[in-house]
C-alpha positions in Angstrom: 111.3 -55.1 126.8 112.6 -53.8 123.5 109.2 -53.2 121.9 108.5 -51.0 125.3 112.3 -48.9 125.1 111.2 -48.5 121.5 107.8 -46.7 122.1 109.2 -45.0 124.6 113.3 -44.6 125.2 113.6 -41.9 128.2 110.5 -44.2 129.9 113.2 -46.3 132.3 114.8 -42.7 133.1 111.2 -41.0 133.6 110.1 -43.6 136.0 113.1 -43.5 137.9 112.4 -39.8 138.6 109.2 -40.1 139.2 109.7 -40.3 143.3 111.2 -37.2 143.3 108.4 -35.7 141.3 105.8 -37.3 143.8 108.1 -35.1 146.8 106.4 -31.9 145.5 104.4 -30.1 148.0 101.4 -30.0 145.3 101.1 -34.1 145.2 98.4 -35.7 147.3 99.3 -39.9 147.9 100.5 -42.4 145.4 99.1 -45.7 145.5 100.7 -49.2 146.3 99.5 -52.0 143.7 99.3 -55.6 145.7 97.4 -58.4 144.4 97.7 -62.3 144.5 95.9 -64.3 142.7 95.7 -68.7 143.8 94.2 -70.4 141.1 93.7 -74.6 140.9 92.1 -75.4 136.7 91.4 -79.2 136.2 91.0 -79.8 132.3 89.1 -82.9 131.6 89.0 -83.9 127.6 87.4 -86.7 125.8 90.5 -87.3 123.6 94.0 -88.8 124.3 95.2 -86.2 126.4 95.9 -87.0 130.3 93.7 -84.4 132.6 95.4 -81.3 133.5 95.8 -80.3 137.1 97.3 -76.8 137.2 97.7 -75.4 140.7 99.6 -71.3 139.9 99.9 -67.6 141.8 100.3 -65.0 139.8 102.2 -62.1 142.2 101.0 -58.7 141.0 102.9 -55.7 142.4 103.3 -52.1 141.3 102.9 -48.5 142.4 101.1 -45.7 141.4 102.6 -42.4 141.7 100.0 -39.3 142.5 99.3 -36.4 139.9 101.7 -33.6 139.6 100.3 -31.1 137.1 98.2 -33.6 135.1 101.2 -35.9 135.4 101.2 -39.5 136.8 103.2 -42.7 136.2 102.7 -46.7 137.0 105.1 -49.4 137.1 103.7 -53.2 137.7 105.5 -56.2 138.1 103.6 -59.4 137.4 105.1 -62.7 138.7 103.5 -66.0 137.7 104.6 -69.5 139.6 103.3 -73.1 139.0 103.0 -74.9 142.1 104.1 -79.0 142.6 104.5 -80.9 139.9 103.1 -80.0 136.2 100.7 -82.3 135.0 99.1 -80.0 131.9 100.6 -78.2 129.4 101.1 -74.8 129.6 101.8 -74.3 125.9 105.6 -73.9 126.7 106.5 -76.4 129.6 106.8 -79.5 127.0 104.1 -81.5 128.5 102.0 -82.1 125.4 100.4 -85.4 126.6 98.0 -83.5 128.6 95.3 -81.0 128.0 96.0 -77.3 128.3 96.3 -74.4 130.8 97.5 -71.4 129.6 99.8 -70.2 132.0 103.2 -70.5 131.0 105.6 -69.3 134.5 107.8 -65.8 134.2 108.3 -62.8 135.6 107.4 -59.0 133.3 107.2 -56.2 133.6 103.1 -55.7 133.1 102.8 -52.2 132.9 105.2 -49.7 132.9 103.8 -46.1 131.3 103.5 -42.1 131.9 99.7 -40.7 132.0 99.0 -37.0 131.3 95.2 -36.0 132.6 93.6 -32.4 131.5 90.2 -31.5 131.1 89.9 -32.4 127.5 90.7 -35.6 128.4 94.3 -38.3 128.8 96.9 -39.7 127.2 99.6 -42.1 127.8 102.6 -43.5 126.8 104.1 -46.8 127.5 103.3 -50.5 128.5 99.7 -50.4 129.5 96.4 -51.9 129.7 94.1 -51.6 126.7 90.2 -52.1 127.5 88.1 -51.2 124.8 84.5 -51.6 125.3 83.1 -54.9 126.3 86.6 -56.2 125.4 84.9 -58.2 122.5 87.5 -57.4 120.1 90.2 -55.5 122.4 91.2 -56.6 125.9 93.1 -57.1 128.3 92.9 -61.4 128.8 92.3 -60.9 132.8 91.3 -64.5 133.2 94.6 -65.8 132.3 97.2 -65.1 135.2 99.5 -63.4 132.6 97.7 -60.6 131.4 97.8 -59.2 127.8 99.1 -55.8 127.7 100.0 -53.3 124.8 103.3 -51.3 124.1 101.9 -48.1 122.3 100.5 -44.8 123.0 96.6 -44.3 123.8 94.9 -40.6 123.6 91.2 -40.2 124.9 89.1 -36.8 124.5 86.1 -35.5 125.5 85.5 -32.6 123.1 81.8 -32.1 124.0 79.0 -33.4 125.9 78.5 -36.7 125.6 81.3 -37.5 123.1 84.2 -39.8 124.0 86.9 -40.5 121.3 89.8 -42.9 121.8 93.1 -43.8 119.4 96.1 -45.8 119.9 98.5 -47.0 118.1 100.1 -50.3 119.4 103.9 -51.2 118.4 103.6 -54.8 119.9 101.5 -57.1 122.3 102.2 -58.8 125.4 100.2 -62.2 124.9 99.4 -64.4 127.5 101.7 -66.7 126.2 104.6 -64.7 127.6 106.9 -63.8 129.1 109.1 -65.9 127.3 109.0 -68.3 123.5 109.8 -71.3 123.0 111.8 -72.6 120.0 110.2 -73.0 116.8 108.5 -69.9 118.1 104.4 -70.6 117.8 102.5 -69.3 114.9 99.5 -69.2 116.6 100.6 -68.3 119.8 103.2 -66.1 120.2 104.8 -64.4 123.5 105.2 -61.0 121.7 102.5 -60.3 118.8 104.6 -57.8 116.6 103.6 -55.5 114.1 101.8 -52.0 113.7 98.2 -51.6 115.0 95.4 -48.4 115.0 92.8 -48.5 117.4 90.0 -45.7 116.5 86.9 -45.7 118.9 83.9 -42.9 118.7 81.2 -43.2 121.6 78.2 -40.6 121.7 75.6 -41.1 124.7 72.5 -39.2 123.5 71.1 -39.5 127.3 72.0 -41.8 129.9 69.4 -44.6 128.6 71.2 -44.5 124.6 74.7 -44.7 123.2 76.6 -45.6 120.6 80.4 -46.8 119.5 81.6 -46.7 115.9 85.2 -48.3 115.7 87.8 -49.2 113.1 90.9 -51.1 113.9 93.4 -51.6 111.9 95.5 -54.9 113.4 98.8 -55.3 111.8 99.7 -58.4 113.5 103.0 -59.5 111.4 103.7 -63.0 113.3 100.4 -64.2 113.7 98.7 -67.0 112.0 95.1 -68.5 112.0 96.0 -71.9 112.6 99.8 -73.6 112.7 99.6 -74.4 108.5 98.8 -70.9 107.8 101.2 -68.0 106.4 102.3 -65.3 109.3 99.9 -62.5 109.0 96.6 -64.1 108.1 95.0 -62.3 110.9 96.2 -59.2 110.1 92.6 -57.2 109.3 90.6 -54.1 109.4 87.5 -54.1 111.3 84.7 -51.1 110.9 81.5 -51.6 112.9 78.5 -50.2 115.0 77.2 -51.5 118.4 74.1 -49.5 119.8 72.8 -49.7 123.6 70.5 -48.8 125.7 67.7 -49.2 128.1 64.0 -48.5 129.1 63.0 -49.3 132.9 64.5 -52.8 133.6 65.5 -53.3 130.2 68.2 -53.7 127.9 69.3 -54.4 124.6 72.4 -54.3 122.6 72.9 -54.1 118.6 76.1 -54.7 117.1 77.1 -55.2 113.5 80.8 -55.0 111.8 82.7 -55.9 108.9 85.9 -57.8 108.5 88.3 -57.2 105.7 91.9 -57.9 105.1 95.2 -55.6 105.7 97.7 -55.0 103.7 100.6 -58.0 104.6 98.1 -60.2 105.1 98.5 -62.8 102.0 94.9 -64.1 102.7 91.8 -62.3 101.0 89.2 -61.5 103.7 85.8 -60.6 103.9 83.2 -61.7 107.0 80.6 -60.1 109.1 79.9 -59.9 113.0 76.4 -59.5 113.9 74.8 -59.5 117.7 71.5 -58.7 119.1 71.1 -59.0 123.0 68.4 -58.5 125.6 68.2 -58.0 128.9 65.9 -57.9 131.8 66.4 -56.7 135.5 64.0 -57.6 138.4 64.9 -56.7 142.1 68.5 -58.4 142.0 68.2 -60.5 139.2 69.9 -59.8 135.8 68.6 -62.3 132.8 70.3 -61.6 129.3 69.8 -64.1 126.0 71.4 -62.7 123.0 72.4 -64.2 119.5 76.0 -63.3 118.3 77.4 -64.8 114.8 80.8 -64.6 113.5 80.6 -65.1 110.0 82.2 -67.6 107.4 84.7 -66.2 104.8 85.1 -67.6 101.4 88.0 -69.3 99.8 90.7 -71.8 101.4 91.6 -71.9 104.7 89.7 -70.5 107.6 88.6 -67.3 106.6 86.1 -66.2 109.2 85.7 -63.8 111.2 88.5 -63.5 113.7 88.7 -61.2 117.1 92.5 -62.3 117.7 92.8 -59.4 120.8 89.7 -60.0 122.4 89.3 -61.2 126.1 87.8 -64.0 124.6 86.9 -66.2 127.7 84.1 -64.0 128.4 82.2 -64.9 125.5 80.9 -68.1 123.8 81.3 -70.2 126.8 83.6 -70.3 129.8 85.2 -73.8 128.3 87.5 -71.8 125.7 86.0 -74.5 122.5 86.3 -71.5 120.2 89.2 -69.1 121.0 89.7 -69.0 117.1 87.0 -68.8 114.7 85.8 -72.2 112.8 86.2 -71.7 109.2 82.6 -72.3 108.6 81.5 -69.6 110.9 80.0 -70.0 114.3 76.4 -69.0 115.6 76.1 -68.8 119.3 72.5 -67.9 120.8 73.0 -67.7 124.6 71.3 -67.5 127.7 71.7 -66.6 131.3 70.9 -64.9 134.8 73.2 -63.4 137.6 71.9 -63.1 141.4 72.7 -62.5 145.0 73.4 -66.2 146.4 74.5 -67.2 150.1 76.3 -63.4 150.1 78.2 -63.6 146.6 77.1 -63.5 143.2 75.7 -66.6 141.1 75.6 -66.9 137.9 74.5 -69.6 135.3 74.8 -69.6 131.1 73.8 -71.8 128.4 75.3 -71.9 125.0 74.0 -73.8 121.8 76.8 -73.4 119.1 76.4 -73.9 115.2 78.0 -73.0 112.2 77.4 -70.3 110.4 77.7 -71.9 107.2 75.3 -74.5 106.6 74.2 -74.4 110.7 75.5 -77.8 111.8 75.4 -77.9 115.6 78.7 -78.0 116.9 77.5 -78.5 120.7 76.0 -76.9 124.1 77.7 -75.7 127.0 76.4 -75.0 130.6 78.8 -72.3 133.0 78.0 -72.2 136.3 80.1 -69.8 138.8 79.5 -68.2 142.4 81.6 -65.7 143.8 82.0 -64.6 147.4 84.0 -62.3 149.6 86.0 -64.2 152.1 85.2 -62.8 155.8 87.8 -61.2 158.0 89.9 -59.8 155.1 89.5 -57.4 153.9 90.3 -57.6 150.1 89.9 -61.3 150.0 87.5 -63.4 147.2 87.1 -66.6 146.9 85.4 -68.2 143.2 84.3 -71.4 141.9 83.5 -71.9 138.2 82.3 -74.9 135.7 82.1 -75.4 132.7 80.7 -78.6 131.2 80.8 -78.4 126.9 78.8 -81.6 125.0 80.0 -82.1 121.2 77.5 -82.6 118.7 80.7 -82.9 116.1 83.2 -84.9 117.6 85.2 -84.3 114.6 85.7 -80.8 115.3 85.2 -80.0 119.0 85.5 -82.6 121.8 83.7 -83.4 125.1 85.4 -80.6 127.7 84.6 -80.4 131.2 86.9 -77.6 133.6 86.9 -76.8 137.0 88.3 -73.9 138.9 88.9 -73.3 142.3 90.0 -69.5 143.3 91.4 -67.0 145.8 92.5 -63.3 145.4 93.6 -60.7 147.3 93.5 -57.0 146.1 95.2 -54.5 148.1 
């Protein structure tokens, strides 16, 4: 919480008086935040660690308050819980022996912020969730049941027709790691990521079928190494890049290229690339996409590659989490995959064939399978099962992975 008094000292008084404010005859209804979340992850690994068995709720609950003058506020509480006994590790409970769930148990405050709307556009101030884009190098984690949220300030404008511009400045990040550390705190993965970020976003739409983002981020991320034997700050960086999109009749396509250098603090000397080309295709209910996304090798010791350390990264390069950080040679991932309507929810299957980007050894394949339905006679209610099945090709690198979920959520 002192990262979030910091950004923003009268907050705590300000949200307190925000009731009152909502009492004015010119407010129309707040809204109540309510969500639970069930979740049960099996991790099975072909190494020495036991199979996980994670059973957790994560409690979400928060209000809204309505718009008075432009002005609005949001306070959210997020509670997470294991349930019986612990057999995985959730990178803080001290069972190393087995493989790893993510999901360390605490109660924080998720968001806690004050929005001001206008016609030219919004900004806020305060705890809050950060979604930039596809989330491929800013996110908000939502997979994990403790989100990742940002203690900063976040201004968007529309200045003209089809222009959207977006800057924030971020003062510290709420990992998923969190609430709470664990002493020696980790390098690699930290409850609070400290240090002084600059998000810079510029999207034009030239017509509904055409658009494009230039970005630059500057991530000052002062605790925060690469791997445990690395210096703090080696993924501190500044990232410039171009992603293009559009579409023609049922299909798509998406260009993306960016460049990866260091920041000043960081004692490592970096300089990588992130290319991705994607296409899509969309007949009666059926979505297909294949795509080809590289993050590219640096040079010198150490891994050096390209790194998006505040991504929601389980969304891409496989749904088995083998490369949440970057190999140091690289990685080349060409995908494929198709969504459709299946017994009243949503199926969806992906395959993934991962290599290095540096000399293109094959690190392994990956198959996701998932189908998602709305539970009947609730309303609010979904209900998800997910697999992913990873095969090494380089056992001495990445190992056989196989998880399971089982899911149910309620959303108020």
């Amino acid at each position: 919480m002192k990262h979030l008094i910091r950004v923003l000292p009268g907050l705590p008084c300000l949200v307190l008086a925000l009731p009152a404010i909502a009492a004015s005859p010119v407010d129309t209804g707040g809204k109540l935040i309510l969500d639970a979340r069930y979740r049960f992850e099996q991790v099975d690994q072909d190494n020495a660690l036991d199979t996980a068995k994670a059973h957790s709720l994560r409690t979400r609950i928060g209000y809204r308050t309505p718009r008075w003058h432009g002005l609005s506020g949001l306070v959210e509480i997020d509670d997470v819980r294991h349930l019986g006994a612990e057999h995985f590790n959730d990178t803080r409970n001290g069972r190393a022996g087995y493989a790893t769930v993510g999901d360390p148990e605490g109660t924080e405050v998720n968001q806690a912020l004050i929005r001001y709307a206008a016609d030219w556009g919004s900004a806020q101030v305060g705890r809050q969730r950060i979604n930039l884009g596809n989330q491929r190098f800013v996110g908000g984690v939502g997979w994990r049941q403790n989100e990742q949220t940002y203690d900063g300030a976040m201004i968007e404008l529309a200045p003209g027709a089809g222009w959207k511009l977006t800057y924030a400045y971020l003062d510290n990040i709420n990992s998923v790691f969190g609430p709470d550390d664990t002493r020696p705190v980790s390098r690699t993965a930290p409850a609070d990521i400290e240090g002084h970020s600059h998000l810079l976003q510029a999207q034009y739409a030239f017509s509904s079928n055409l658009s494009a983002i230039g970005y630059h981020y500057r991530l000052g991320l002062d605790n925060l190494a690469v791997a445990p034997g690395a210096p703090p700050g080696t993924l501190s960086s500044r990232t410039s890049g171009l992603r293009v999109q559009g579409k023609a009749g049922g299909f798509s396509y998406v260009l993306e290229h960016a460049r990866q250098r260091e920041l000043a603090g960081n004692p490592w000397r970096l300089d990588s690339r992130y290319w991705l080309a994607e296409a899509g295709y969309r007949w009666q209910d059926i979505q297909w996409k294949a795509g080809y996304e590289v993050l590219g090798a640096g040079g010198g010791t150490g891994n050096r590659a390209f790194q998006t350390p505040l991504a929601t990264k389980h969304a891409f390069q496989g749904w088995a989490d083998q490369f949440l950080t970057t190999p140091a040679d690289g990685l080349r991932d060409a995908y494929a995959g198709f969504s459709l309507p299946l017994g009243g929810g949503e199926w969806q299957t992906w395959y993934h064939d991962f290599r290095s980007d540096r000399g293109g050894d094959r690190f392994g394949r990956e198959l996701d399978l998932s189908w998602r339905h709305a539970i009947p006679g609730v309303k609010g209610l979904e209900g998800l099962l997910k697999l992913a099945s990873y095969r090494s090709s380089d056992t001495a690198r990445t190992v056989d992975t196989d998880k399971f979920w089982v899911q149910v959520q309620y959303t108020y």
